[in-house]
N, C-alpha and C positions, 0 to 999 in steps of 0.2 A: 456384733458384726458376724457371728456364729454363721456358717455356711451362705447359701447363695443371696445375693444382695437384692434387695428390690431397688423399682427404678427409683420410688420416694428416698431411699436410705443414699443411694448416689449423687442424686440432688443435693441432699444433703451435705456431703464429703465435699462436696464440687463447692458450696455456699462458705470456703474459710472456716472451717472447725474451731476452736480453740480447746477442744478437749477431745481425746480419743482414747476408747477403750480397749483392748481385739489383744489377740494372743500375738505373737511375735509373728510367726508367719504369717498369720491373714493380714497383719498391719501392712507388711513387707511386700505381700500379694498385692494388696491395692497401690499404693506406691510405684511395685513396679507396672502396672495395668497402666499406672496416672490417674487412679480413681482416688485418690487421696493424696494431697499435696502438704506438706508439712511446714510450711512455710508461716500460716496462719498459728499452727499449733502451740499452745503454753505449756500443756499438760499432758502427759503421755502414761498411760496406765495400761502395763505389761499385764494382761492375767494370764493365771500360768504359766509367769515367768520360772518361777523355783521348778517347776516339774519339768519346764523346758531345759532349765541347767543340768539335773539329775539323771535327764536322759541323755546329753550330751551335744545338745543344740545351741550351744553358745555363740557359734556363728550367727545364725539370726537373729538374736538377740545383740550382739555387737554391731554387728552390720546396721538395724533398725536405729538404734541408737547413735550411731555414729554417722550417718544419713540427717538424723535429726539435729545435731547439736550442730551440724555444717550450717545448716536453714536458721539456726538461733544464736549464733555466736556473737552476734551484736545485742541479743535481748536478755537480759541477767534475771529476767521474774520467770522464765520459764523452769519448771519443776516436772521430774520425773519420780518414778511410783513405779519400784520392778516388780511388784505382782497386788491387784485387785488386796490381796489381806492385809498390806501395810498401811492402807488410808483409814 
């Protein structure tokens, strides 16, 4: 999800995800755009989340996350993965 989106990649977002990759801000970005809807989502994989911590961004990574579990709090098989090197 690395820098500017194409209009295929949006499509895509818009089509019910059930898995999504992207750093804590670009996730956060699209969300707040409405270009990614969390609603669909099972699986959420932070990359760059530890880097994100170490630098002091815990805000988006809370924020992200606590956004998400609002939209899943009825579905118990959804699974979160705070950074790309834990899977």
């Amino acid at each position: 999800m690395a820098g500017r989106i194409s209009s295929g990649r949006r499509k895509k977002l818009r089509r019910s995800p059930q898995l999504v990759i992207g750093t804590p801000g670009r996730l956060l970005d699209h969300v707040r755009r409405g270009t990614l809807a969390l609603g669909s989502v099972n699986k959420v994989v932070l990359d760059e989340a530890d880097e994100m911590l170490k630098m002091g961004f815990i805000e988006d990574v809370e924020t992200l996350l606590a956004l998400w579990h609002r939209t899943i709090s009825s579905h118990s098989s959804r699974q979160r993965c705070p950074s790309a090197s834990c899977a």
